[in-house]
C-alpha positions in Angstrom: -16.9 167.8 90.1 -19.0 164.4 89.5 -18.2 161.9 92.1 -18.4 158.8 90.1 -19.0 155.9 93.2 -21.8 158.1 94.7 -25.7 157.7 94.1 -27.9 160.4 93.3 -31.1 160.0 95.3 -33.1 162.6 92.7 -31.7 160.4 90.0 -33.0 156.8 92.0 -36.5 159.1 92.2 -36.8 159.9 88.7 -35.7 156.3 86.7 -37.4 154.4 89.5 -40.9 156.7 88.3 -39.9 156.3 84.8 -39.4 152.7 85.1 -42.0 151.5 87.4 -44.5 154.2 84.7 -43.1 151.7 81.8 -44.2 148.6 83.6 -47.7 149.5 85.2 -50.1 149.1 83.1 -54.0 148.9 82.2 -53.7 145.2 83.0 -51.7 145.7 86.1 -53.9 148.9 87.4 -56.9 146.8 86.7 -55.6 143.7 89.0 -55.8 140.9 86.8 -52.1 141.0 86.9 -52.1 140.7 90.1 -55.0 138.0 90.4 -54.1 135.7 87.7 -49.9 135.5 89.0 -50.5 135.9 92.6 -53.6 135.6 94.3 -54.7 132.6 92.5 -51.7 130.4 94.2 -53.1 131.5 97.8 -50.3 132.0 100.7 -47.8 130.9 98.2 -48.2 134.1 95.8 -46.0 135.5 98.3 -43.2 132.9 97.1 -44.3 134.4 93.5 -44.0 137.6 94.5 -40.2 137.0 95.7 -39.4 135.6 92.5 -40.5 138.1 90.2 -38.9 140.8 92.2 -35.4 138.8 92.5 -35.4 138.6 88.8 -36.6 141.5 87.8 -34.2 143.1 90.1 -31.5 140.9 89.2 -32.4 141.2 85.4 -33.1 145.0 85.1 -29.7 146.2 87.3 -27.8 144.2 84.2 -29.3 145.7 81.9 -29.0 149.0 82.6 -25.6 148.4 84.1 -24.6 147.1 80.4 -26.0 150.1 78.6 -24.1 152.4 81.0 -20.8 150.4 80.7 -20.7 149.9 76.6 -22.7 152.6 75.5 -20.3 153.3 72.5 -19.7 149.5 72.1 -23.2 147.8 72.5 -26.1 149.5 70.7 -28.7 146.4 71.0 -29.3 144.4 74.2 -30.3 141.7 72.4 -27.5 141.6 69.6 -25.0 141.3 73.0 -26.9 138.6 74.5 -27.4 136.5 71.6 -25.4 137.5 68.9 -25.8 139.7 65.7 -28.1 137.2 63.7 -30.5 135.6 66.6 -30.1 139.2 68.3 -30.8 141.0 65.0 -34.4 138.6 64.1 -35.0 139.1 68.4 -34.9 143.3 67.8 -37.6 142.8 65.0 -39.7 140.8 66.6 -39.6 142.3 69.7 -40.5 145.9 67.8 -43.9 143.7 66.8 -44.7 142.5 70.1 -44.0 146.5 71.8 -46.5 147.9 68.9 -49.0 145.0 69.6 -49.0 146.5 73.5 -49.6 149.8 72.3 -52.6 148.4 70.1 -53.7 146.8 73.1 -53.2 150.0 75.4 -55.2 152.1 73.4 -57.8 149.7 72.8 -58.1 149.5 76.4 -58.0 153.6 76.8 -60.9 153.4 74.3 -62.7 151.3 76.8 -61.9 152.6 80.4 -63.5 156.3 78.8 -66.4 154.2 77.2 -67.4 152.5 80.4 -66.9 155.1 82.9 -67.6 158.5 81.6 -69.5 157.6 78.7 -67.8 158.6 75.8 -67.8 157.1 72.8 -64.8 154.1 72.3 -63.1 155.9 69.5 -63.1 159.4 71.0 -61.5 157.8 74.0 -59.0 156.2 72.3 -58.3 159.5 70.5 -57.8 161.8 73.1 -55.2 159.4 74.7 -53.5 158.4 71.6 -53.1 162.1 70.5 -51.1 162.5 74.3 -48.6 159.4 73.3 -48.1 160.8 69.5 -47.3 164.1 71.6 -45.3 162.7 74.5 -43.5 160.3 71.9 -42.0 163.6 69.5 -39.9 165.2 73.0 -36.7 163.8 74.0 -35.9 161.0 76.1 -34.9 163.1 79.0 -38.6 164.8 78.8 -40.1 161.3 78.8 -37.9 160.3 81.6 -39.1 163.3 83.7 -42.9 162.6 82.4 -42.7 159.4 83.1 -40.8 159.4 86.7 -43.7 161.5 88.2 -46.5 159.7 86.7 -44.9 156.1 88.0 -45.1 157.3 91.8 -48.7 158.7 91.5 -49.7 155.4 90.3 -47.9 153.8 93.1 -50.2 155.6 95.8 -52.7 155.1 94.4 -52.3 151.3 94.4 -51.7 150.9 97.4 -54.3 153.5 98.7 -57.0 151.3 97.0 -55.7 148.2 98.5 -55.3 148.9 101.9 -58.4 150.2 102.5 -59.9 147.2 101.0 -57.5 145.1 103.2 -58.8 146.2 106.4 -62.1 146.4 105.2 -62.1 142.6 104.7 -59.4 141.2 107.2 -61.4 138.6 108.2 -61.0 137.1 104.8 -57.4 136.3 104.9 -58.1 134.4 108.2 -60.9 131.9 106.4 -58.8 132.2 103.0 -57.9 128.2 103.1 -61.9 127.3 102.8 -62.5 130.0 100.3 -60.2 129.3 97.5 -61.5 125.4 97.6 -65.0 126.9 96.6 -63.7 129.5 93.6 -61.8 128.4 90.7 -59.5 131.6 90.6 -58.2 132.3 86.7 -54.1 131.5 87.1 -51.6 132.0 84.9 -49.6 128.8 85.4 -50.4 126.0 87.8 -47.1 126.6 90.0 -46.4 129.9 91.7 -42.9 129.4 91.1 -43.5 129.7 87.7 -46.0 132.2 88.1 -43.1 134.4 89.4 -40.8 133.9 87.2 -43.6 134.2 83.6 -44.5 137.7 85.2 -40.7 138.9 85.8 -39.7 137.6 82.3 -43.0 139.4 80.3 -41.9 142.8 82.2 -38.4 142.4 81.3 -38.4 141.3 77.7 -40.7 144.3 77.1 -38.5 146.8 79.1 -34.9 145.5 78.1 -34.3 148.0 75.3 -36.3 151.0 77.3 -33.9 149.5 80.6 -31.0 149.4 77.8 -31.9 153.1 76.7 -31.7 154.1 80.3 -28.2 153.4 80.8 -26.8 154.6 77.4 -29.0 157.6 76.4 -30.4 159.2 80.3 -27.9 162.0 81.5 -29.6 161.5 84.8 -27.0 158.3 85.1 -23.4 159.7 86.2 -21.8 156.2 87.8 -22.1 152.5 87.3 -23.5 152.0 91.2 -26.5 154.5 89.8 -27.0 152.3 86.6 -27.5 149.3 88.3 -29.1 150.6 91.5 -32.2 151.8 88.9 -33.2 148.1 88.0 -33.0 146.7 92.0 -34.9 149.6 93.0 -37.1 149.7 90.7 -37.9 145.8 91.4 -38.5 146.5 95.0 -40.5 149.9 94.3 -42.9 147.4 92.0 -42.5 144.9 94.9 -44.8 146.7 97.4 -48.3 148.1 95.2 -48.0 144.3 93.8 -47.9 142.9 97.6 -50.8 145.1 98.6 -52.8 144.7 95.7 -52.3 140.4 95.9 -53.5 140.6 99.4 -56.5 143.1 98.5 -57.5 140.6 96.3 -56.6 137.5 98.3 -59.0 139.4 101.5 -61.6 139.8 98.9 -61.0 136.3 96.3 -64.5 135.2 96.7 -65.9 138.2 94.9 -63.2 139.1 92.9 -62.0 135.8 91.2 -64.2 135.8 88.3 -63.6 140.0 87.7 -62.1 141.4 84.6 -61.3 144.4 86.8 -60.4 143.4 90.5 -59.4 146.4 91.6 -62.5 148.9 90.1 -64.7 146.7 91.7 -62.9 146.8 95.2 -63.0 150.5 95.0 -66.8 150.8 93.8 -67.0 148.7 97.4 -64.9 152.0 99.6 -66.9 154.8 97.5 -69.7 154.7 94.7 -67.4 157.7 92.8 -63.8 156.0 93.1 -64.1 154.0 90.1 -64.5 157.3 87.9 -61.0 158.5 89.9 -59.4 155.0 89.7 -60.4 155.0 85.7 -58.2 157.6 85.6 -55.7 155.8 87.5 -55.8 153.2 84.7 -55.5 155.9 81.9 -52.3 157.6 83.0 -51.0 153.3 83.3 -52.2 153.0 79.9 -50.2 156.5 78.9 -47.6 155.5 80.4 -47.1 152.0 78.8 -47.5 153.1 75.6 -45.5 156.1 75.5 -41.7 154.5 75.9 -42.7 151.2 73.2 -43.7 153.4 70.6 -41.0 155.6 71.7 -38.9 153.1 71.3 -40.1 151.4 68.1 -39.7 154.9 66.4 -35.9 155.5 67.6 -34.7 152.2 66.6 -36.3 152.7 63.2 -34.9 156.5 62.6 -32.4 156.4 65.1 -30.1 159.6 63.8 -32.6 160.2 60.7 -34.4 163.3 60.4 -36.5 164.4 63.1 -39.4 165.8 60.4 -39.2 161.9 59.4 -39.4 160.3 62.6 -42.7 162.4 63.6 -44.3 161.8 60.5 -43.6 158.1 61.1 -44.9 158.4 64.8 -48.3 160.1 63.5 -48.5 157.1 61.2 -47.7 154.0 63.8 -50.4 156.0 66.2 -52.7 156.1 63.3 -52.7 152.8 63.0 -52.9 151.0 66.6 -55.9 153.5 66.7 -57.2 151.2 63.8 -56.2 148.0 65.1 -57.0 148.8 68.6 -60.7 149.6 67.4 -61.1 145.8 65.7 -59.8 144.0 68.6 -61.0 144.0 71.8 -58.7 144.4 74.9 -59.5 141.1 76.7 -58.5 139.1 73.3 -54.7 141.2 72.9 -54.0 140.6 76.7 -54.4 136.9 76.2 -52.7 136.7 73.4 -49.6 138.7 73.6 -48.5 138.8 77.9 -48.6 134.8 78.5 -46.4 134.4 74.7 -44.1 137.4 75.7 -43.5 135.9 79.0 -42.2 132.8 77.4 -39.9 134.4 75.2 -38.5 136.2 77.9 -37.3 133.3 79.7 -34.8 133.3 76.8 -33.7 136.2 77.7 -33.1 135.6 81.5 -31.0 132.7 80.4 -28.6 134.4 78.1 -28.5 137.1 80.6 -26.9 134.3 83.6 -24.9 132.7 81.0 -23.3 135.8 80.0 -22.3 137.1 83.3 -21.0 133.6 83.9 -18.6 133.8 81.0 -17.4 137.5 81.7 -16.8 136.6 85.3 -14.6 133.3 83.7 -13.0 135.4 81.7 -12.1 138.1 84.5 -10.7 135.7 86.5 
């Protein structure tokens, strides 16, 4: 028998994996992430770092919460939030800005194998769109399991890389104050309060429906204390690589700050062949980012249609970002699509408060 108040530690494993999988990505394995939100504001990224992960904790445990609580009531996150016209226009946009990340991943998949191992951009971009088509056709308990084994791996890795490059420059931190007044470090706002919150509301109004599609579709959920402990848990997994990886960078700032790839170069500095390991790093980020939005894009648009139509519809969307991911470069998509999605998702944390705040009126 199913004891409903307990909490499955396998379960916490697996959703944490698949969840913190969804949200690392090339951009986040690379460090600019990392760089532009944190270690730009100094000593105070560590106030940015609390804020994302209160947020995102905060944010993700309600949605999943919600899709394990209505999941014969609510079938869009965003149709609850904001109603079924806004929410409706909301869906369809946000299906746009998920297939513009997966353009963007596997453009950047087409350049990691380029740049490291030689191989021709569209061959790279091949090979690792052919694994998403592939991954994307299986269930979403099979991409759950994929995914929550691929999301710790990326985790040590992270953190490996950084904390060898932290105690390899220590002495950094210590002179840090004179440093950043002779580097003009790239930053994604000018506050690191806002910092914080920009990067909590990018990764949550790209994960809401896969959060959403947690609670109402994964069998792995069997209680509503498991539904919600997948968001906070997964905010304070995410929590400690991003800590580790904004001091890395903070140690190293004077070599780093004008990097596209922080991180590559700070492991080119431990061993001449890590970058070719850490590439790979990158790639299974990359895999894993793109995997649940074009799973997701495809099961909202067939969602009980035929199966036979719904692969044939998948082989087409990969098709395509292939395409588009060969015309525009990575760098370009990044700065395009994560500063205007983090925007938009500062929407979505509002409607989020306000609508707990009416519930809890109404409850009482």
């Amino acid at each position: 028998m199913i004891n409903k108040s307990s909490i499955n530690v396998k379960t916490i494993f697996l959703l944490t994996g698949a969840i913190l999988a969804f949200l690392i990505g090339a951009a986040t394995a690379t460090g600019q992430e990392a760089l532009q939100f944190f270690s730009a504001h100094g000593y105070y990224g560590v106030g940015s770092i609390i804020v994302f992960t209160v947020l995102l904790g905060w944010s993700g445990a309600s949605i999943i919460s919600l899709g394990y609580r209505k999941e014969n009531e609510v079938h869009s996150v965003y149709k609850y939030y904001l109603g079924n016209f806004l929410g409706t226009i909301f869906d369809w946009l946000l299906l746009l800005f998920l297939y513009g990340v997966v353009v963007t991943m596997l453009s950047g998949s087409g350049a990691v194998m380029n740049e490291t191992f030689g191989l021709s951009y569209y061959v790279g971009s091949l090979v690792v769109g052919s694994l998403v088509f592939l991954t994307v056709i299986l269930s979403l308990q099979r991409i759950i399991q994929i995914l929550g084994w691929i999301g710790p791996i990326l985790i040590v890795f992270l953190c490996i890389i950084s904390l060898v490059s932290i105690f390899k420059s220590f002495k950094g931190l210590s002179n840090l104050g004179q440093t950043l007044s002779t580097v003009e470090a790239p930053s994604a706002s000018g506050f690191w309060w806002l910092s914080g919150i920009l990067y909590a509301s990018f990764a949550i109004v790209v994960a809401a429906p896969f959060f959403f599609s947690l609670g109402t579709g994964s069998k792995l959920i069997t209680n509503r204390k498991e539904a919600s402990a997948r968001g906070i848990s997964a905010a304070f997994a995410a929590m400690l690589p991003i800590s580790l990886m904004f001091m890395a960078i903070l140690a190293n700032i004077e070599s780093v700050y004008d990097k596209a790839a922080p991180l590559v170069y700070l492991a080119q500095n431990i061993h001449p062949y890590l970058p070719a390991v850490y590439a790979i790093i990158i790639l299974l980020g990359i895999y894993s980012t793109a995997v649940p939005m074009l799973w997701l894009i495809c099961d909202k648009i067939f969602q009980n249609h035929d199966k036979k139509y719904y692969k044939l519809f998948a082989a087409v969307l990969t098709v395509l970002a292939l395409a588009g991911g060969s015309v525009l470069p990575f760098g370009q998509l990044v700065g395009f699509l994560y500063p205007l999605m983090g925007f938009v998702g500062l929407i979505l944390f509002l409607l989020i408060g306000y609508r707990q705040i009416i519930e809890r009126l109404k409850k009482e």
